[in-house]
C-alpha positions as CSV (number, residue, x, y, z in Angstrom):
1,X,12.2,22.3,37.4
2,X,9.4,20.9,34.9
3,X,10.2,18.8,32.4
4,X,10.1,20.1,29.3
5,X,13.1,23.0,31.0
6,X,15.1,19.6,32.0
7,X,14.6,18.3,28.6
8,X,15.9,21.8,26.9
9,X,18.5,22.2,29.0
10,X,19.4,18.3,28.6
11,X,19.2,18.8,24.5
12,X,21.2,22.4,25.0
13,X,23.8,20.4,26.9
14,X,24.4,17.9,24.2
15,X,24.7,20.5,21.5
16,X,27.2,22.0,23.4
17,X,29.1,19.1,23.8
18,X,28.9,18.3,19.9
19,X,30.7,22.1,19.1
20,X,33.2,22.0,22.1
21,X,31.2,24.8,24.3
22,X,32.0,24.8,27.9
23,X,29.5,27.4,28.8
24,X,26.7,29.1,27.8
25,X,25.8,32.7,28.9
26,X,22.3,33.9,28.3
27,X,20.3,37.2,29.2
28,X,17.1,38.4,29.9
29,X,15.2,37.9,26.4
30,X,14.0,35.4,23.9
31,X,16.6,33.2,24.2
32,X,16.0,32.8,28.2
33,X,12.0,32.9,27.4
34,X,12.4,29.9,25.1
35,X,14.4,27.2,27.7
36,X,13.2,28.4,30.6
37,X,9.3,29.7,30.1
38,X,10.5,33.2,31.5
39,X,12.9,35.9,32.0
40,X,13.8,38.1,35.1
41,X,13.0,42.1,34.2
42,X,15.5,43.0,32.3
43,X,17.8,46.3,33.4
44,X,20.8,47.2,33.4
45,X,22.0,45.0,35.8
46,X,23.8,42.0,35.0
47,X,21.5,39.1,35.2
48,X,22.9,35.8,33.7
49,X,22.2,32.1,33.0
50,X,24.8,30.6,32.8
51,X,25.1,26.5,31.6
52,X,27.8,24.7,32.1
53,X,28.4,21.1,31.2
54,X,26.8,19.7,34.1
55,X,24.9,22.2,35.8
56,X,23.5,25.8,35.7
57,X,22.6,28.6,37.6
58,X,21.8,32.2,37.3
59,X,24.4,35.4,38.6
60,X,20.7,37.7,40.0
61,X,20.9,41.0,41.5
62,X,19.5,40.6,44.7
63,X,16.5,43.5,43.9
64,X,15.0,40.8,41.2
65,X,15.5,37.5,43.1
66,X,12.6,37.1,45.2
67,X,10.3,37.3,42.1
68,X,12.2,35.5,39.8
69,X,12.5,32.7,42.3
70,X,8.6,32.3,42.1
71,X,9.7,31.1,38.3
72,X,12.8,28.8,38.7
73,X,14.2,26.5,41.4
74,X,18.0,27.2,39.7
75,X,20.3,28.0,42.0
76,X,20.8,32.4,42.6
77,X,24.2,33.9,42.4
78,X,22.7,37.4,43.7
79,X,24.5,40.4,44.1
80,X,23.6,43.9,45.1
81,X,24.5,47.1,44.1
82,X,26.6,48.1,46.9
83,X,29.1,45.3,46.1
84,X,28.9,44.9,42.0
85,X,28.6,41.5,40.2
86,X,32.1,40.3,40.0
87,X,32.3,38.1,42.8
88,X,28.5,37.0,42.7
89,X,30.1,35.8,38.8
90,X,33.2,34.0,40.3
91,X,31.5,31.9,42.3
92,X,28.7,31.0,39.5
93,X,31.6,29.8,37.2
94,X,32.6,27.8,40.3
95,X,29.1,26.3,40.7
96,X,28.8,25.5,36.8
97,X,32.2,24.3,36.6
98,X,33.1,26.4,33.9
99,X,36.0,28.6,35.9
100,X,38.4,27.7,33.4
101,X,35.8,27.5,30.1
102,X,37.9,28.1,27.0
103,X,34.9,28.1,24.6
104,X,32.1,30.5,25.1
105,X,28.9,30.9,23.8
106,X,27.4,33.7,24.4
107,X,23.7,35.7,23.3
108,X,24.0,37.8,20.4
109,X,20.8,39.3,22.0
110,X,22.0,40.3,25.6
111,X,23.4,43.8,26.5
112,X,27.0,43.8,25.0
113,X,28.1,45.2,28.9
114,X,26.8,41.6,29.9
115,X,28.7,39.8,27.0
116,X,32.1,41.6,28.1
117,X,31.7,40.9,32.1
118,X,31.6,36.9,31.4
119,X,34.5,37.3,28.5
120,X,36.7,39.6,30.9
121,X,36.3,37.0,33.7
122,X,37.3,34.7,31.3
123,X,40.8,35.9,29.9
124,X,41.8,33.7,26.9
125,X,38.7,32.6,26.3
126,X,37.2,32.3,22.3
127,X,33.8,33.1,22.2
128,X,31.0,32.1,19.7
129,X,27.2,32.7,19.4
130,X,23.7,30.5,19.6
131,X,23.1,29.2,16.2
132,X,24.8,25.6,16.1
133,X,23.7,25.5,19.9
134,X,20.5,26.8,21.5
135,X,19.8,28.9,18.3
136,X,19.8,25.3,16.3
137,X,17.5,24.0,19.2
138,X,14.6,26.9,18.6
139,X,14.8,26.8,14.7
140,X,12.8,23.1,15.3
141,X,9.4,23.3,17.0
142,X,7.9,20.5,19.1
143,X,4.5,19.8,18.8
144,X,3.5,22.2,21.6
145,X,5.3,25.1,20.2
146,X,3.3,23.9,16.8
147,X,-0.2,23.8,18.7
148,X,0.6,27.6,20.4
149,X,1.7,28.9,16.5
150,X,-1.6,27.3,15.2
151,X,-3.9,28.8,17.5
152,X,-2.3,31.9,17.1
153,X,-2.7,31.6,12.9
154,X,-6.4,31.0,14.0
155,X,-6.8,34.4,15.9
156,X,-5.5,36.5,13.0
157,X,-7.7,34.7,10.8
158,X,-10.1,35.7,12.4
159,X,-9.0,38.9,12.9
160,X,-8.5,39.6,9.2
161,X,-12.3,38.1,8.1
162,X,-12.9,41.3,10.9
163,X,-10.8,43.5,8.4
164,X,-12.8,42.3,5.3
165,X,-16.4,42.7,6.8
166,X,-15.2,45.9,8.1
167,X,-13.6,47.8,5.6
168,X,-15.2,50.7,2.9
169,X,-14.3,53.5,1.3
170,X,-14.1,56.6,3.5
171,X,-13.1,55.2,6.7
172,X,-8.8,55.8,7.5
173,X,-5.9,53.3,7.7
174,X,-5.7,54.1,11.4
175,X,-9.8,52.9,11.8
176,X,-9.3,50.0,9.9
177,X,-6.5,49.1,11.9
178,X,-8.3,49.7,15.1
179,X,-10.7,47.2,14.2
180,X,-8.2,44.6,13.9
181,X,-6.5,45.3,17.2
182,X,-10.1,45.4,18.6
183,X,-10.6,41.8,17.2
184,X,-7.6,40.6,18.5
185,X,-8.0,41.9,22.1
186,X,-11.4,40.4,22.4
187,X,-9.8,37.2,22.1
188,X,-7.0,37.8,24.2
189,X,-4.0,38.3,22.1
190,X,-2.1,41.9,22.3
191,X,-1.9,43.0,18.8
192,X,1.9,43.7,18.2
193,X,1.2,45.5,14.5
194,X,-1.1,46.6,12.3
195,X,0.1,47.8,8.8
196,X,-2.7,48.9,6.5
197,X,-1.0,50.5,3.3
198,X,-3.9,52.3,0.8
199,X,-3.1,52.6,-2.6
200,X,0.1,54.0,-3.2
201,X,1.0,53.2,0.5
202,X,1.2,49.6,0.0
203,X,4.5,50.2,-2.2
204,X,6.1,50.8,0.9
205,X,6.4,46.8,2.2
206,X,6.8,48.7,5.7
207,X,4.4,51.7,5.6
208,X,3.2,53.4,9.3
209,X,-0.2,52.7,9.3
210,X,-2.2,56.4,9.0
211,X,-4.8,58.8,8.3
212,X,-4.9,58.1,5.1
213,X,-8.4,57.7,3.2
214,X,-9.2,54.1,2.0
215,X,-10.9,55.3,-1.4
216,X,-12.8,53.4,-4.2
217,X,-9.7,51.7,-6.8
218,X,-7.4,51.1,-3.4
219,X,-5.5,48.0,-3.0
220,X,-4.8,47.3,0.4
221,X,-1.9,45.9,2.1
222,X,-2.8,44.2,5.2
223,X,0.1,42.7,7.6
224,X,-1.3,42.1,10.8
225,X,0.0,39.9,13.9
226,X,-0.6,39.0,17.8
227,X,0.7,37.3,20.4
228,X,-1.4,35.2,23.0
229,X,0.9,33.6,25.0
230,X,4.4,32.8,24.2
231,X,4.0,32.5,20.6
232,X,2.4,35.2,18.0
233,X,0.8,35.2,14.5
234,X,1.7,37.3,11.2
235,X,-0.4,37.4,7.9
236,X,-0.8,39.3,4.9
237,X,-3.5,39.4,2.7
238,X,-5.2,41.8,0.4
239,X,-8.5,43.9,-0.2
240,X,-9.6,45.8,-2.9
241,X,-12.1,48.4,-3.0
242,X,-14.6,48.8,-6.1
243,X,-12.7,48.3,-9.2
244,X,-9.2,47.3,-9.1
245,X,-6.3,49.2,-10.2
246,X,-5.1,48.6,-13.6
247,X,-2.4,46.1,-13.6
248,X,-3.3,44.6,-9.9
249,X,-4.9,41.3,-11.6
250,X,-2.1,40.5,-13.6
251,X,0.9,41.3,-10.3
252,X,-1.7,39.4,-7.9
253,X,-1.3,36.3,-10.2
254,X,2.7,36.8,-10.1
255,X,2.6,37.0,-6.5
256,X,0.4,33.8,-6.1
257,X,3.1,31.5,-8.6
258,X,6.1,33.3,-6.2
259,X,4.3,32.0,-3.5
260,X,2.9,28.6,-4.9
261,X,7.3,28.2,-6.3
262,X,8.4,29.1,-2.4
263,X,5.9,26.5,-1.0
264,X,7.4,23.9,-4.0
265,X,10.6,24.6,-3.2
266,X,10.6,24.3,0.5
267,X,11.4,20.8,1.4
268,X,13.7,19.2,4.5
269,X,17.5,19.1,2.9
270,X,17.2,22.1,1.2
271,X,18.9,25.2,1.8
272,X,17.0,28.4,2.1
273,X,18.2,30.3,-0.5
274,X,16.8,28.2,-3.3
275,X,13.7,29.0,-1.2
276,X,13.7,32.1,-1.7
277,X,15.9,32.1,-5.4
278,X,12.4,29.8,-6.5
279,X,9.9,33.1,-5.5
280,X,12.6,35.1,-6.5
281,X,12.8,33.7,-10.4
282,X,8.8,33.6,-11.1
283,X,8.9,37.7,-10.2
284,X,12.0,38.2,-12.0
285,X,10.8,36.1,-15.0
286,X,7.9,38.2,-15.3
287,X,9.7,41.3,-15.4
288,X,9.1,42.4,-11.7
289,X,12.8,41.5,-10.3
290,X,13.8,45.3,-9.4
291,X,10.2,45.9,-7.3
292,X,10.7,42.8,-5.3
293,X,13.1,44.5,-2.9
294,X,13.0,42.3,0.4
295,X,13.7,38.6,1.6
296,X,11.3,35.9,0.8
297,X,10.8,35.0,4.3
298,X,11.5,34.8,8.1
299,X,11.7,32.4,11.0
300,X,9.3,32.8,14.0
301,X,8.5,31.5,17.5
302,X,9.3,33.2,20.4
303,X,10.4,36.1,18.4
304,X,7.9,37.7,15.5
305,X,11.2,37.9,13.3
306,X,13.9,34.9,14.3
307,X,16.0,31.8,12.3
308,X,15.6,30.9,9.5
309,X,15.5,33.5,7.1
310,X,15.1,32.9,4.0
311,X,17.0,35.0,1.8
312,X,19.2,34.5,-1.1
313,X,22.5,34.5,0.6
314,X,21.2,31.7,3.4
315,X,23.4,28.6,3.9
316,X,20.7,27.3,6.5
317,X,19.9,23.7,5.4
318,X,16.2,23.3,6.5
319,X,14.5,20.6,8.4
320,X,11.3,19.4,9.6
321,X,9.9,21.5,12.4
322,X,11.4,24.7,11.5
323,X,8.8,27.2,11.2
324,X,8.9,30.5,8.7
325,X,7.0,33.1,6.6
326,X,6.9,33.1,2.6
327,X,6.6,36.9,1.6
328,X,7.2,37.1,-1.5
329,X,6.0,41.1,-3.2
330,X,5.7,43.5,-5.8
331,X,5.7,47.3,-4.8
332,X,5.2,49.5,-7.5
333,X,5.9,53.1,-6.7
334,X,3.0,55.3,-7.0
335,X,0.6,52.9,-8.1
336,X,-0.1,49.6,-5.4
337,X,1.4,47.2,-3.8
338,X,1.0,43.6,-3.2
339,X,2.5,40.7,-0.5
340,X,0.8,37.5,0.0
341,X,2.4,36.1,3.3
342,X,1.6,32.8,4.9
343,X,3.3,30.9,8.3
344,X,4.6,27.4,7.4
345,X,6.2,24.7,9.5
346,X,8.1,22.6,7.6
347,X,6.9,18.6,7.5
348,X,8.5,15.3,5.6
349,X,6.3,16.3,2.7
350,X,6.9,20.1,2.6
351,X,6.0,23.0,4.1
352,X,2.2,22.8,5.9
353,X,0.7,26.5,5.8
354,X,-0.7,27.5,9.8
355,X,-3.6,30.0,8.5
356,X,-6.9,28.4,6.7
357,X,-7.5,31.7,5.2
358,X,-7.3,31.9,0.8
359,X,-4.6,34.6,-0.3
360,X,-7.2,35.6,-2.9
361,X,-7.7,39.2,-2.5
362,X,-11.0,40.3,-0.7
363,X,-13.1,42.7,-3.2
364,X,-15.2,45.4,-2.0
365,X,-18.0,47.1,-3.4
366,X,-18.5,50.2,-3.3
């Protein structure tokens, strides 16, 4: 086992102990990927780590042991299909010393299937999910994690300079788009998505990326991300062709204040909703309120979408090392629309932005 897994699990270990968790049941996923660099293929057959105060070790059908044992020296509880899990999961609780565990914690993200085979084995048992515990543990990047985000911000830079030398009038969403997963691949990230919303397109925050034709007077949305090794990117900026649309100056300047209140706001101590309540106010002050229709932001890490969110209902008091998107938009039906989205992680002084790229938009001519 490397260090930084014994130093995970040894921090996992002494969250649990703080909220009374005698076990800790994790599947194939994110969570997994995050304390242990990896996860066995995922099916439907139960495949569990399981963490118990003092050690931990993984119930494994026997058809996925002999590669997953190239990625971990934990001990194998395997089982095959002939005989079912059950026993294979007895004797894991044994070896983690959990057989009696009263308090549960198992992933929100594992198969629910999974979830019920560890509570049925243990009747009487309360069960609880990952935030206060490994969930808590994720939310705050190391300087490692930070490095892997950066370099990741980098590439879709990069990627969306491709987008802006690139784009004209006449060529499609979907070409446009290519050019950005192009860019990506050729610096070894696999793009993960792509949106390019034309015009009236970019009222939809989430539009599918088509044949649409970019034409002269288009604002374009552009929400791009890839992921080169654990971590990924995500970024929004956007281009204009020709002239702009009428109003677009004046909702691009309301966007930029959302953002530059978010970025203000966000400070270790406070709690996310007056994150996003501060980008929130400036678009509802300027009469925009009912076409901001989404959160201001999201966590990410090992997932693209993760803890913290910041939306107006969060209670999540945030602290340095915590990494998340400010997003704020206007999406006017019709007519254009416009998000100006930036990666932070959040420092003693506020919130450090990952990308070097201005949110000005990028004009065309034509």
């Amino acid at each position: 086992m490397d260090d930084a897994v014994r130093e995970r699990l040894q921090a996992l270990r002494a969250r649990m102990a703080q909220q009374g968790a005698d076990l800790l049941a994790i599947g194939p996923g994110a969570n997994m990927t995050w304390l242990l660099g990896f996860h066995p293929h995922p099916d439907e057959r139960p495949c569990l780590l399981l963490v118990g105060p003092q050690r931990e070790a993984f119930l494994m059908p026997a058809l996925n042991a002999e590669g997953s044992r190239q990625n971990t020296d934990i001990a194998f509880h395997t089982w095959d299909d002939a005989d079912g899990p059950d026993a294979a999961l007895a004797t894991a609780l044994d070896d983690v010393g959990a057989r009696d565990a009263k308090n549960v914690v198992v992933d929100e993200a594992m198969r629910a299937d999974f979830a019920l085979l560890v509570l049925d084995a243990l009747p009487g048992s309360k069960h609880s999910f990952t935030d206060a515990t490994l969930g808590a543990l994720r939310m705050r990047k190391g300087e490692e994690e930070y490095r892997a985000l950066k370099m990741n911000a980098g590439l879709a830079d990069e990627a969306m300079q491709a987008a802006f030398a690139a784009v004209r009038a006449g060529m499609t969403e979907i070409e446009l788009a290519d050019i950005i997963s192009e860019n990506f691949e050729s610096n070894g990230a696999k793009p993960l998505f792509r949106i390019v919303g034309a015009g009236a397109n970019g009222a939809f925050p989430h539009h599918q990326t088509g044949d649409t034709v970019i034409s002269p007077g288009d604002a374009l949305v552009v929400d791009i991300g890839a992921r080169k090794g654990t971590f990924s990117s995500d970024i929004t900026r956007m281009i204009v062709v020709g002239e702009p649309p009428e109003g677009y100056q004046e909702v691009h300047a309301i966007v930029e204040a959302a953002v530059g209140a978010a970025m203000q706001a966000a400070r270790p101590g406070v709690r996310a909703s007056k994150v996003d309540a501060a980008a929130r106010n400036v678009i509802t002050e300027a009469g925009y309120g009912e076409y901001f229709v989404h959160r201001t932001g999201h966590g990410m890490g090992v997932e693209g979408h993760e803890p913290p969110y910041i939306t107006s209902t969060s209670d999540v008091v945030l602290d340095t090392g915590m990494v998340f998107s400010i997003e704020p938009g206007i999406y006017l039906p019709g007519r254009f629309g416009i998000r100006l989205e930036d990666i932070v992680i959040l420092r003693e002084d506020g919130p450090e932005i990952l990308s070097g790229l201005s949110r000005d938009a990028h004009f065309v001519q034509v």
